[in-house]
C-alpha positions as CSV (number, residue, x, y, z in Angstrom):
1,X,2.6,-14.6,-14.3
2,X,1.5,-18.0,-12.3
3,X,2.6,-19.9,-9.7
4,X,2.8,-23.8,-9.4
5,X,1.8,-24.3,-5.6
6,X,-0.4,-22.8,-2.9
7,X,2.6,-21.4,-1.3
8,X,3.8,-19.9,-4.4
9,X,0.2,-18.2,-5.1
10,X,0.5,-16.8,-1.6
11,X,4.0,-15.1,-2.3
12,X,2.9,-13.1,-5.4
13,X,0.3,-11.6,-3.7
14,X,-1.2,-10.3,-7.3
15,X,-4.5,-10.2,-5.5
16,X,-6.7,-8.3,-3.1
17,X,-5.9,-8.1,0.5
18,X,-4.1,-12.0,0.9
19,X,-6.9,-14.0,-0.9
20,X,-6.1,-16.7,-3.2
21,X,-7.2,-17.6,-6.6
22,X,-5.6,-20.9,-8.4
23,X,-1.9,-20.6,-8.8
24,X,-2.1,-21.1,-12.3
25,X,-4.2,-18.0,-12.8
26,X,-2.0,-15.6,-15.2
27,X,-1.4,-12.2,-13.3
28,X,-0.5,-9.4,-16.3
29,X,1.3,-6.7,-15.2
30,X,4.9,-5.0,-16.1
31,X,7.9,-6.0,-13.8
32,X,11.1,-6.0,-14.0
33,X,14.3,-6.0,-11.5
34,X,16.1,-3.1,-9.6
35,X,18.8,-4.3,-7.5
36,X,17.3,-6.6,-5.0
37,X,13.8,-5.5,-5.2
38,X,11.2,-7.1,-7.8
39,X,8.7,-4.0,-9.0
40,X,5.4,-4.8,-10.3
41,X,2.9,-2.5,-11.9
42,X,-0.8,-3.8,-12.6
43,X,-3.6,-1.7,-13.9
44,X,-7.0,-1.8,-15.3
45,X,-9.3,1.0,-16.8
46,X,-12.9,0.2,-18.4
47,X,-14.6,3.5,-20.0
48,X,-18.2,2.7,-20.0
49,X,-21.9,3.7,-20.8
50,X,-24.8,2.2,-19.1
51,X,-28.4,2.1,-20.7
52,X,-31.4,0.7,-18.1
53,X,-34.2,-0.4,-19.9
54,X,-37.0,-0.6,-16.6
55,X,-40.2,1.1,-15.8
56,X,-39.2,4.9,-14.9
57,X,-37.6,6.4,-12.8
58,X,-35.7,3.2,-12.3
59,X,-34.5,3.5,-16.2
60,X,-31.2,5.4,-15.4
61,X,-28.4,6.1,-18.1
62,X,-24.5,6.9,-17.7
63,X,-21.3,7.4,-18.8
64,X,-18.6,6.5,-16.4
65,X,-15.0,4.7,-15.6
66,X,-14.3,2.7,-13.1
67,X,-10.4,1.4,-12.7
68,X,-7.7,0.9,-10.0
69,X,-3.7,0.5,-10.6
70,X,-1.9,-1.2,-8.1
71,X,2.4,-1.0,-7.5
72,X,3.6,-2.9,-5.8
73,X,7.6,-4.2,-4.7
74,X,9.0,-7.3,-3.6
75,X,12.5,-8.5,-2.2
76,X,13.9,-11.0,0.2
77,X,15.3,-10.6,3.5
78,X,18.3,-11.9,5.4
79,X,21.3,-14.0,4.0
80,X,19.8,-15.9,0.5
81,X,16.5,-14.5,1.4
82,X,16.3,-16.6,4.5
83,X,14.8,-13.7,6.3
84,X,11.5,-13.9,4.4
85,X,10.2,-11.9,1.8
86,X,9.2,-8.4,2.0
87,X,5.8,-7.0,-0.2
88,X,5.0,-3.6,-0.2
89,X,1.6,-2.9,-2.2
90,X,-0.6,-0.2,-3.1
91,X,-3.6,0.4,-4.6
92,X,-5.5,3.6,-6.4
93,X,-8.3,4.6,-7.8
94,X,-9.8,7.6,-9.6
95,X,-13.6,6.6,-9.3
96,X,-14.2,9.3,-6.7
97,X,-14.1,11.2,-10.2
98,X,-14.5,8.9,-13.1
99,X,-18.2,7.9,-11.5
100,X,-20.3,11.0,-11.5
101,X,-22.7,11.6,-9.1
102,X,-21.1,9.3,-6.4
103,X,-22.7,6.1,-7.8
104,X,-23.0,4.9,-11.4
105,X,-26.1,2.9,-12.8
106,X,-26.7,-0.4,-12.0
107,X,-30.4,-1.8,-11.3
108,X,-31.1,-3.8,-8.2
109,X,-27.5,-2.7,-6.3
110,X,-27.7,-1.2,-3.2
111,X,-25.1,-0.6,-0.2
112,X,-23.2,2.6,1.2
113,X,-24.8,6.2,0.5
114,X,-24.8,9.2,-1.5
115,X,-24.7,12.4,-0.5
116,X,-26.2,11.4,2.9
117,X,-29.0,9.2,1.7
118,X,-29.3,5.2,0.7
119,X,-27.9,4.3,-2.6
120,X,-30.7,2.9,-4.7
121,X,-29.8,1.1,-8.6
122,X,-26.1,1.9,-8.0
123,X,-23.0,1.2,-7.2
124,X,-20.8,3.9,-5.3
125,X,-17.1,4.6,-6.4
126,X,-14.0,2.7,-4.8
127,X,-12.2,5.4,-3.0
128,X,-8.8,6.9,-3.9
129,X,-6.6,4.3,-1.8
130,X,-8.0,1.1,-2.2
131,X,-4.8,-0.5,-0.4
132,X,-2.2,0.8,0.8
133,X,-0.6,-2.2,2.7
134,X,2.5,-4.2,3.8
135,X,2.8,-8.3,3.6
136,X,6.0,-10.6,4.9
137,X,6.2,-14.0,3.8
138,X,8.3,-16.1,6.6
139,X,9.2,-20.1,5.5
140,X,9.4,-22.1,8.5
141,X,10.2,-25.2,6.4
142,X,10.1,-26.2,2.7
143,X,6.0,-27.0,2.8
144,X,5.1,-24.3,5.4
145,X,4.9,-20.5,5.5
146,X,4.3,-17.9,7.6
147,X,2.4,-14.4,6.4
148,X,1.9,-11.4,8.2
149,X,-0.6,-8.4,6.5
150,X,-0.6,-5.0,7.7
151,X,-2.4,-2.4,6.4
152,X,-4.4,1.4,7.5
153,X,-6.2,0.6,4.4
154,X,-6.7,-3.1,3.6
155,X,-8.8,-6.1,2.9
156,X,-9.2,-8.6,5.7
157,X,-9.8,-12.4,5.5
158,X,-12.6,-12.8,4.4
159,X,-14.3,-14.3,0.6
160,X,-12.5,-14.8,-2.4
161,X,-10.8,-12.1,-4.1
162,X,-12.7,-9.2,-4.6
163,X,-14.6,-8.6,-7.9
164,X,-12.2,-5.9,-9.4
165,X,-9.3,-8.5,-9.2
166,X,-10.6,-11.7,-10.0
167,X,-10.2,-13.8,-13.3
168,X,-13.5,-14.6,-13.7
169,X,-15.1,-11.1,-14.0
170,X,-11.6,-9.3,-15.4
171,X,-13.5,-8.4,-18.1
172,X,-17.0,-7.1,-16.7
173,X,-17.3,-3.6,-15.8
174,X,-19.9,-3.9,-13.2
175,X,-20.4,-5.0,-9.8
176,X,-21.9,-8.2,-8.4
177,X,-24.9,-7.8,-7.1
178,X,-23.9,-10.1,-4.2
179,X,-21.3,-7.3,-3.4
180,X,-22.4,-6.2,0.1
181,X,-22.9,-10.0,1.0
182,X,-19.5,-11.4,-0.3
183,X,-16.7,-8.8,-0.7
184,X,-17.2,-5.3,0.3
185,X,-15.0,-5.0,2.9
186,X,-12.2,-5.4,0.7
187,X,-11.9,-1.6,1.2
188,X,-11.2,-1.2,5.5
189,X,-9.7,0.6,7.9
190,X,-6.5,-0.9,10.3
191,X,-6.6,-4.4,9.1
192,X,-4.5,-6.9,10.7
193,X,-3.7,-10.7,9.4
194,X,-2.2,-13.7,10.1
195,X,-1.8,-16.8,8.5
196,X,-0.2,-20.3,8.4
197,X,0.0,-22.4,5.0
198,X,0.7,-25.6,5.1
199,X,1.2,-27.6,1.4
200,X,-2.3,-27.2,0.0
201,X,-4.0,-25.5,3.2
202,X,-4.3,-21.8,4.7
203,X,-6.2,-20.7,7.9
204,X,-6.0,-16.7,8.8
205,X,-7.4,-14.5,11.2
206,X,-8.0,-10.8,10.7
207,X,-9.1,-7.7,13.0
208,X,-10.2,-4.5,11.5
209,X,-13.0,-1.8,11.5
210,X,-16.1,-2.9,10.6
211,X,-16.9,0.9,9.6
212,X,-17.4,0.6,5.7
213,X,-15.8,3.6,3.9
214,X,-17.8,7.3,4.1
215,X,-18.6,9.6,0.6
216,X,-14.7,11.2,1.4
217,X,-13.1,9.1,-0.9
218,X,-9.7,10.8,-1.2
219,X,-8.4,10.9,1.6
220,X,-7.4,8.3,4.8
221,X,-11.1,8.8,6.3
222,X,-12.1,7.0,9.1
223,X,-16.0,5.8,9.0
224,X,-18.6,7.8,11.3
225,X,-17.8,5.6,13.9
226,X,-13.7,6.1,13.7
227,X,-11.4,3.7,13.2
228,X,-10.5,1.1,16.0
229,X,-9.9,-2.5,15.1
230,X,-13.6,-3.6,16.5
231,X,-14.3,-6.4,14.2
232,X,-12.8,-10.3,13.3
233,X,-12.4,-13.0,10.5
234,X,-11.2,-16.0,9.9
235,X,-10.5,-17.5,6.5
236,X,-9.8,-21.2,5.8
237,X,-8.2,-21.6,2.2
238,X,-7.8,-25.4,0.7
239,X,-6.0,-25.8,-2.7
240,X,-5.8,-29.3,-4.1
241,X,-4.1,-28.7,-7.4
242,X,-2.6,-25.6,-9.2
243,X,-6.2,-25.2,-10.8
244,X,-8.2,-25.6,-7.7
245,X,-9.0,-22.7,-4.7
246,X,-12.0,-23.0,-2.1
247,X,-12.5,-21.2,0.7
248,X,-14.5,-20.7,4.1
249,X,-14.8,-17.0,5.7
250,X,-16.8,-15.7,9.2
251,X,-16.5,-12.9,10.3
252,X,-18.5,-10.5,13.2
253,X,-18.7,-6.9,11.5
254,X,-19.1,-4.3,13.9
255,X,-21.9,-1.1,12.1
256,X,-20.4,-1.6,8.7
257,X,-23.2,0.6,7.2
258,X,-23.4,4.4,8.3
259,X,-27.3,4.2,8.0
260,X,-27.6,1.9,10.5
261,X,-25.0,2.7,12.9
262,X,-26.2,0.6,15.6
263,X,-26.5,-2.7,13.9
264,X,-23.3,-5.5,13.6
265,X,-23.7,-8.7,11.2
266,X,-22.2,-11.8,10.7
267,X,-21.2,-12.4,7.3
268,X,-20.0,-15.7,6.0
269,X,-18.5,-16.9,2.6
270,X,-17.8,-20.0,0.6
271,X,-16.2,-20.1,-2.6
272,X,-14.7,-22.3,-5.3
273,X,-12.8,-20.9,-8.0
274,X,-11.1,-22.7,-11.0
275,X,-9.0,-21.9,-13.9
276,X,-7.1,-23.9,-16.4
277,X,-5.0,-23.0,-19.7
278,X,-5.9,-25.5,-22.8
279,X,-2.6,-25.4,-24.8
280,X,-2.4,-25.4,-28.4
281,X,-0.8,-28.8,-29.8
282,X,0.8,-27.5,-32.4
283,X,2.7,-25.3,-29.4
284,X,5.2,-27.4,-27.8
285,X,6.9,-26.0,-24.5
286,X,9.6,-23.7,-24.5
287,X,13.0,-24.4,-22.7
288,X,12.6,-22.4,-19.3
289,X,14.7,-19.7,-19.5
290,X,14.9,-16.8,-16.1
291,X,15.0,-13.7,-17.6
292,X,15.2,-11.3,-14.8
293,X,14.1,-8.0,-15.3
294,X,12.7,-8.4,-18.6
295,X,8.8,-7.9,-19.9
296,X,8.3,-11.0,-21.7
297,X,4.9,-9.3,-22.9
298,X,7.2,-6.9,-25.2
299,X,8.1,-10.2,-27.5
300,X,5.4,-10.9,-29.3
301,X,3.7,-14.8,-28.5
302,X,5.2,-14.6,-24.6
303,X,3.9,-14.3,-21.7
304,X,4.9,-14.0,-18.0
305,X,5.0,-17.3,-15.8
306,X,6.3,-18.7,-12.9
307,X,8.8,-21.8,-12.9
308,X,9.6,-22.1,-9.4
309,X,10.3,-25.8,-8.9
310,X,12.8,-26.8,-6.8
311,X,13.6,-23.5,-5.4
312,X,13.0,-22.0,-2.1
313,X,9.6,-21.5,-0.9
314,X,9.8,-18.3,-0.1
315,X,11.7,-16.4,-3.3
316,X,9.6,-14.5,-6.0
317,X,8.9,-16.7,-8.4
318,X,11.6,-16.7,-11.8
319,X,10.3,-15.8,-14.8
320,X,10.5,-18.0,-17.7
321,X,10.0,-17.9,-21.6
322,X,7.2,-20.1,-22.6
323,X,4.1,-20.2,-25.5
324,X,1.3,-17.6,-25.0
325,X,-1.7,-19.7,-23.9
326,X,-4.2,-20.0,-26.4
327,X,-7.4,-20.7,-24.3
328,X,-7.8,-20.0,-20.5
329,X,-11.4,-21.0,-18.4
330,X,-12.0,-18.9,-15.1
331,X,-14.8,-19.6,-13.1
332,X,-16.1,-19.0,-9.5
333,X,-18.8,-20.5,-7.3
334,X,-19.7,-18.0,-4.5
335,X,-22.3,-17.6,-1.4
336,X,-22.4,-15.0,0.9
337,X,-24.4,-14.4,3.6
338,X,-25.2,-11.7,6.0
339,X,-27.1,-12.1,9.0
340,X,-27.8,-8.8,11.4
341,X,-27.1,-9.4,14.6
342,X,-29.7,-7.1,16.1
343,X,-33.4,-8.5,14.2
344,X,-31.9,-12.0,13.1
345,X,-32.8,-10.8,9.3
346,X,-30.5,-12.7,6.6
347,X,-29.9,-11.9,3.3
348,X,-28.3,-14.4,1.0
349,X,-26.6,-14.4,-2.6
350,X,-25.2,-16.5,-4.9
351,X,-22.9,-15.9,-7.8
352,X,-21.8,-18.1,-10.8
353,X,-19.2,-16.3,-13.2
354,X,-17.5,-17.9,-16.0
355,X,-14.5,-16.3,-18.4
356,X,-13.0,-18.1,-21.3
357,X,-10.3,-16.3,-23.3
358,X,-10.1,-18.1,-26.7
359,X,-7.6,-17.2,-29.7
360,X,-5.6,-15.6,-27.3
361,X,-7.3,-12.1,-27.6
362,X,-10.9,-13.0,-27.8
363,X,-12.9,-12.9,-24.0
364,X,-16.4,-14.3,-23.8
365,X,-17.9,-14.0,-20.4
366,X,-21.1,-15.0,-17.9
367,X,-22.1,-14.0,-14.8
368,X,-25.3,-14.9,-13.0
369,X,-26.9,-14.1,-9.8
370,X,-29.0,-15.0,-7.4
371,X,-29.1,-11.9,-4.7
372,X,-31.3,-11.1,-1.8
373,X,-32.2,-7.7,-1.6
374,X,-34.1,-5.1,1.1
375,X,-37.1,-2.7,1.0
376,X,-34.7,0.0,0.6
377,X,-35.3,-0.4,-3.3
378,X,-39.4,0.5,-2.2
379,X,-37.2,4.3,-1.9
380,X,-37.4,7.0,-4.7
381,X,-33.2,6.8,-5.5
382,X,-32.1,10.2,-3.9
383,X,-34.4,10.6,-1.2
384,X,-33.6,10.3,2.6
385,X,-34.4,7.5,4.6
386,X,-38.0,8.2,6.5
387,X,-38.1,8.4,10.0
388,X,-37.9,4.8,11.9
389,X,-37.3,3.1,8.6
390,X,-36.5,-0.5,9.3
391,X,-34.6,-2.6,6.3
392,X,-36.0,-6.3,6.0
393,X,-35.6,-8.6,3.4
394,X,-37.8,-7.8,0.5
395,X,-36.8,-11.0,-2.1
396,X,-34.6,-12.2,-4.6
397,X,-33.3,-10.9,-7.9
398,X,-32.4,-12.7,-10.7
399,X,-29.6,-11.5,-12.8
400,X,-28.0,-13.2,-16.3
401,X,-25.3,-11.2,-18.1
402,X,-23.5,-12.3,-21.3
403,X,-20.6,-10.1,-22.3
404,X,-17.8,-10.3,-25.1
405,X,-14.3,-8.3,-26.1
406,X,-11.4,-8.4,-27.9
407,X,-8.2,-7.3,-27.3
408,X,-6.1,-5.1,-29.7
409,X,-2.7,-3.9,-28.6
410,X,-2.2,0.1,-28.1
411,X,1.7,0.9,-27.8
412,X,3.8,-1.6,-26.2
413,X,2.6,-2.2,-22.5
414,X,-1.5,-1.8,-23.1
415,X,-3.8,-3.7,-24.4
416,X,-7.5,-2.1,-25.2
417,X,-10.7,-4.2,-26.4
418,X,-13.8,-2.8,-27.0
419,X,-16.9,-4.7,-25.6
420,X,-20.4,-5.2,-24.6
421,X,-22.4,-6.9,-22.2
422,X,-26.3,-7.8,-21.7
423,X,-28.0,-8.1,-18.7
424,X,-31.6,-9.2,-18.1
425,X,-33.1,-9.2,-14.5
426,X,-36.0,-10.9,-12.7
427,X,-37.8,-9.1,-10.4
428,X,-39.6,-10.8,-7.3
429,X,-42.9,-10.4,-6.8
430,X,-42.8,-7.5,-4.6
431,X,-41.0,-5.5,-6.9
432,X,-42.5,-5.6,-10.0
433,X,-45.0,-2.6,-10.3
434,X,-41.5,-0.6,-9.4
435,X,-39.2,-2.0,-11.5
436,X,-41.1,-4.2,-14.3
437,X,-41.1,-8.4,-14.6
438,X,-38.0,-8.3,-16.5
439,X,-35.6,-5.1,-16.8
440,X,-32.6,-4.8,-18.7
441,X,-29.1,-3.2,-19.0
442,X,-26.9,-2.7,-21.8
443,X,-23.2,-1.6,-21.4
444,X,-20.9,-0.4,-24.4
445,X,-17.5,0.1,-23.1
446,X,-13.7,0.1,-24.0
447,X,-11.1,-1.5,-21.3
448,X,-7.4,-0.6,-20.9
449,X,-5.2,-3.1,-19.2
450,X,-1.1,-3.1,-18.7
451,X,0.9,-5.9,-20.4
């Protein structure tokens, strides 16, 4: 499924919280029609194992899942929908028992804790509500809209779309480095946003809890310090053409880590993100045909995608019939930045990710990495912090990872693809008699993924 226009990206809210990628992105999920409400089910599962190749104790292996599935329901208000349109989403995860030991392997992450003390090489689980959120979609005219975002569990305005959800690393298994300097409050408590598109531009604000989830991941738990909207974003999108998304996030986050309880930060964000479907020229267009209600994914060659032109700005998006794309480029460009607000310390990192899906069922992938990182990595992993610790910047690591899988269908509404990825790190300076010059990580894995 894709969308044509800013405005229609913004309306099919396939994404994280009420970021944007490029409207032509393809969304693949099952939907069909139930009286006046559009239902939407998107899911996606990787079973992996994780080999570290570093000097020990840093050389941790695992075998883990990490997945989410999100429902979600759509209809129009009012007379001809002229009351708006209605979203009601939800997201789940069963990380908080697919990733043993409350964090899986991953060299150089860091960010949240386990069982009371810092994570070190790993990345925790999502909880078991990821999202559980409503969105309403008002036109005020034909080239401007209206959004509203309420959630108890949400992602606020700020960065692109979260890692988990975006094109670019749909096939990667692993979290970005950059994670605690771009996108981790895509999981947070009471979020509130608002937001005016007009034609190719969005500005939103957000309030929320700065508090980052605690280890009680299945259940509506507020952070240490509760849950009161206490911290603010704002989020300016621009979106040239259909292929195009960049955007510019601030925000002032009030003690998101539960270590350091008394410290805020001000993180900030800028993005660009591209994707474009090469069509096969042997493959001319399809007559657009709406087909309400139907899984074009269970006709072999089809696909799900948006022709919404000349309709009203603010109805789902038809489906139509047209050619499976044969070739489809995702990238994104992404800083992040966090700057504590009580020592002036920054930490910055910088992310390049690029998937092309080629033959229809074949995924090649790169992501690569540029991340600032802390002395907290100077910690044994497992251990307590000492008394009066103080985290300051330590460095950067370099990471490169090349990755490859192929799809293979599995009953009629999954695909699975086997795959593996490389990753080869370069430590700073600082670092090196803990970790090595040049660590690795291999991951062998299988990925699920509705249809």
């Amino acid at each position: 499924m894709s969308a044509h226009t800013l405005i229609q990206a913004i309306q099919q809210h396939g994404n994280s919280g009420t970021s944007i990628e490029p409207a032509t992105t393809p969304i693949p999920m099952l939907m069909t029609d139930r009286g006046a409400w559009r239902l939407m089910l998107h899911a996606n599962v990787f079973v992996a194992n994780t080999q570290q190749q570093a000097n020990s104790p840093r050389n941790r292996d695992a075998f883990f899942s990490t997945n989410w599935i999100m429902p979600m329901a759509q209809r129009s208000l009012g007379t001809n929908g002229h009351g708006g349109l209605l979203t009601l989403r939800t997201m789940f995860s069963l990380e908080p028992i697919t990733v043993p030991d409350r964090n899986y392997p991953e060299l150089f992450q860091q960010g949240e804790t386990a069982y009371g003390n810092p994570i070190v090489d790993g990345q925790h689980p999502h909880d078991f509500f990821m999202e559980v959120a409503a969105l309403y979609d008002l036109p005020l005219s034909l080239h401007t809209l209206l959004s509203f975002y309420g959630a108890p569990i949400g992602d606020p305005a700020i960065g692109p779309t979260a890692y988990p959800h975006r094109q670019s690393a749909s096939e990667d298994p692993i979290a970005a480095l950059g994670h605690h300097q771009q996108d981790s409050t895509h999981i947070a408590f009471n979020v509130l946003t608002g937001g005016l598109t007009y034609r190719i531009a969005r500005i939103e604000f957000s309030g929320f809890h700065g508090g980052e989830p605690d280890e009680h991941r299945w259940a509506f738990q507020p952070s240490p310090n509760g849950h009161a909207i206490d911290s603010y974003s704002t989020r300016l999108t621009i979106s040239p053409t259909p292929d195009l998304t960049g955007q510019y996030s601030i925000a002032h986050i009030t003690s998101p880590e539960a270590l350091y309880p008394g410290e805020n930060q001000q993180r900030q964000t800028a993005s660009v993100m591209y994707h474009h479907t090469f069509h096969s020229k042997a493959a001319a267009p399809a007559p657009t045909m709406s087909m309400p209600g139907m899984n074009m994914d269970d006709m072999p060659g089809m696909n799900m995608n948006s022709t919404q032109q000349g309709s009203a700005p603010h109805a789902p998006p038809p489906m139509s019939m047209v050619p499976d794309p044969r070739t489809d480029l995702a990238t994104t460009f992404l800083w992040g930045r966090t700057r504590s607000l009580t020592d002036n310390s920054k930490e910055n990192s910088y992310l390049a990710e690029a998937l092309l899906r080629f033959a229809s069922i074949n995924y090649i992938w790169t992501r690569l990495e540029n991340a600032g990182r802390s002395n907290e990595l100077l910690l044994t992993p497992g251990s307590p912090l000492p008394p009066n610790f103080i985290e300051t910047p330590i460095g950067h690591v370099a990471a490169y990872t090349l990755g490859y899988d192929h799809d293979l269908p599995f009953g009629r509404h999954i695909l699975v693809a086997p795959g593996a990825q490389l990753t080869i790190y370069r430590t700073p300076e600082l670092l090196r008699p803990t970790y090595g010059n040049t660590p690795t990580a291999e991951t062998l894995f299988i990925r699920f993924r509705l249809r």
